[in-house]
Steps between C-alpha positions, in 0.01 A plus 500: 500500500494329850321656823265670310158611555193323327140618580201316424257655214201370301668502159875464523771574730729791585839492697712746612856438481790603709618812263135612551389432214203319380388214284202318384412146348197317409396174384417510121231305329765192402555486919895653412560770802583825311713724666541885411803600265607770694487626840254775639596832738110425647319266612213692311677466187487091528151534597435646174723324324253162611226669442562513185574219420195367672263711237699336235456173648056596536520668162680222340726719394835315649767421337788275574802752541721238342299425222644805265854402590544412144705581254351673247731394203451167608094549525519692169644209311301268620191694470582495109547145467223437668271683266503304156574789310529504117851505404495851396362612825767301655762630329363865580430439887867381546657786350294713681608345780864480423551853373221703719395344792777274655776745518282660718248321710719144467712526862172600668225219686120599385428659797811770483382622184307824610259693318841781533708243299232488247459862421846563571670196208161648232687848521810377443413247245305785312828703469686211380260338215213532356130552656344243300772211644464650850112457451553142410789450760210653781240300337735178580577623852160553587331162358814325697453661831114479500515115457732495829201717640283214430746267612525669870854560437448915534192708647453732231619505163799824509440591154257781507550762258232572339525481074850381534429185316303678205696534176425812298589399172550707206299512239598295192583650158275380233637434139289570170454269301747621232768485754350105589571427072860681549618323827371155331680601171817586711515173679527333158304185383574248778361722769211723347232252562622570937438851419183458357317210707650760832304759364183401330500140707573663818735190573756515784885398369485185751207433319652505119776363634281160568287543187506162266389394143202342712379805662429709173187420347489621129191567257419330189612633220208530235607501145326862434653649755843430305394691278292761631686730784096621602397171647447508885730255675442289785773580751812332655424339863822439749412293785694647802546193755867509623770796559891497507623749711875562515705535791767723570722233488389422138300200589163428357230387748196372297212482663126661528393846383562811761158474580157218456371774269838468302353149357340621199414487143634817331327657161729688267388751267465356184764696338775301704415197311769506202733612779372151704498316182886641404686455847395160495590385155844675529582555911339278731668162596416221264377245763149434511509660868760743426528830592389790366784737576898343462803647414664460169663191619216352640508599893245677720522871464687648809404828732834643442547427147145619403561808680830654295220406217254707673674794590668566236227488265279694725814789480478446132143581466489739763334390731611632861717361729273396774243314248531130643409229222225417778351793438346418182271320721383809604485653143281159379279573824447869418443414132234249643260728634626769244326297269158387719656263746361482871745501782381123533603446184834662490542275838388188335710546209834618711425158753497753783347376878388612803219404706282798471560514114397146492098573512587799238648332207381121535238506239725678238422173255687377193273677293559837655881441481430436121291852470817666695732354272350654219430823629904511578556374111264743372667819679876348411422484187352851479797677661729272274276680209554826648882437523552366150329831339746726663803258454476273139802304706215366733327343182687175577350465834166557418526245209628225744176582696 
């Protein structure tokens, strides 16, 4: 680089060196001399090249050009720990992460993923798996690079397709509520109540899974309603307050709800109370804070053992294959405004959250929960009646109601 040229200029400085070439170099805002990473055919082309970087430096708009020489697996990890995620979400970034995204962007810094990369790893992801985990795996990408926007560490966030983080999910089936009274009966004794308190308590399984003798709130008893099957009865109340998610690696993480609305007092239809009253006479563990829902020997119900259970008594009542046992959420939901229910109070009852819901269903009140509940038990019971006439076999059901 000796005997070359230099000349004088009022923002930076441009040599010429022996090859002919050119360079350029400026002083950047930390008082480091920058030089150009490559060499110029014209002096014209260093020219622009500084003026350039002049705008950026008046606009504010500069960028140190070894700022997004960063690893991105390294950044991605550490952007998750940093975040105080819920375990579940956790769980769900990493493998994201580990299956999706760091096979692909991992080798690169920040700054060498290009908006190309992006468009061309979606394409290729979409052939290999399915659009609702490359939405999610996007999603990730996105939220990841846009905080190393913030941080300076890039110019522009590279992920720019537009809808490629949006998840078009199917709609859910929907089961009647003869096939709710089969699945339950299918299940057998232990684990009919989960079936029920899924779909007419709109409970999440993390959220029976935490359920305790504690949390159930049960109504007196009068002596005439012994007797007489006509009397109205107050109804069950479950306090929601904790959730026990399981991992994938069979652990149990107990902690709060999925979301602030999932702390909440849940109203069962009054015909759920001799199922209540039954599971915990003969099921529930014995402890005055035991759980509602053990095994036969005592144990916390498991993901993968309850799921044989599920599936094959959703095969044996014919369900279809893709019914989830979460999806008896959806059923209670639907039932819920079936039978008079507002949105807010289907999202009151399920413990769903978001912060433009939040104004909606706030002021759906005990009270009103209590006026759902019975409009629920009112239109169970009716369909049970319906059932029953065209199959005396259902009489058994209808008499436990």
């Amino acid at each position: 680089m000796g005997n070359a040229k230099g000349a004088k200029r009022r923002f930076g400085s441009i040599r010429q060196y022996r090859s002919g070439r050119w360079t350029a170099s400026y002083v950047d805002p930390t008082g480091l001399r920058r030089f150009t990473p490559e060499t110029f055919v014209t002096k014209t082309d260093a020219e622009v090249w500084l003026s350039q970087i002049e705008a950026d430096l008046t606009r504010g708009d500069w960028t140190d050009p070894d700022a997004g020489a960063v690893n991105f697996g390294e950044y991605a990890l550490r952007w998750v720990e940093e975040r105080g995620l819920a375990t579940t979400t956790d769980e769900l970034y990493r493998r994201l992460l580990r299956l999706h995204l760091l096979p692909a962007f991992g080798p690169y810094d920040l700054d060498e993923i290009t908006p190309g990369r992006v468009r061309a790893w979606r394409a290729d992801r979409l052939e290999a798996t399915g659009a609702t985990t490359v939405a999610k795996s996007y999603r990730l990408l996105k939220a990841i690079l846009e905080t190393a926007t913030d941080d300076e560490l890039i110019r522009r966030n590279p992920c720019r397709i537009k809808g490629a983080g949006k998840e078009e999910a199917e709609e859910r089936p929907i089961a009647t509520v003869e096939q709710v009274d089969a699945v339950a009966e299918a299940m057998g004794p232990r684990w009919r109540l989960m079936v029920y308190l899924a779909a007419y308590g709109s409970l999440r399984p993390e959220e029976q899974a935490e359920l305790r003798r504690p949390d159930v709130t049960l109504p007196d008893e009068p002596e005439e309603s012994k007797r007489r099957r006509d009397v109205p009865r107050e109804p069950v109340l479950l306090r929601i307050t904790r959730a026990s998610p399981e991992l994938t690696t069979g652990r149990r993480v107990t902690g709060d709800p999925k979301s602030r609305a999932g702390k909440r007092v849940v109203v069962l239809p009054a015909f759920l109370t001799v199922d209540v009253r039954r599971h915990l006479d003969w099921f529930a563990a014995k402890d005055t804070d035991g759980l509602l829902f053990v095994g036969e020997r005592g144990a916390p119900f498991r993901r993968s053992t309850f799921g044989r259970k599920w599936r094959k008594a959703r095969t044996k009542v014919g369900l279809p294959d893709n019914f989830r046992f979460y999806d008896l959420r959806h059923t209670g939901n639907t039932l819920v405004t079936q039978s008079g229910g507002t949105l807010k109070d289907a999202m009151v009852r399920a413990g769903q959250s978001s912060e433009r819901a939040a104004l909606i269903y706030q002021h759906s009140t005990l009270e009103r929960q209590k006026e759902v509940a019975a409009g629920l038990d009112e239109r169970v019971r009716a369909e049970r009646l319906d059932a029953a006439a065209d199959d005396p076999s259902g009489a058994e059901v209808v008499r436990l109601a």
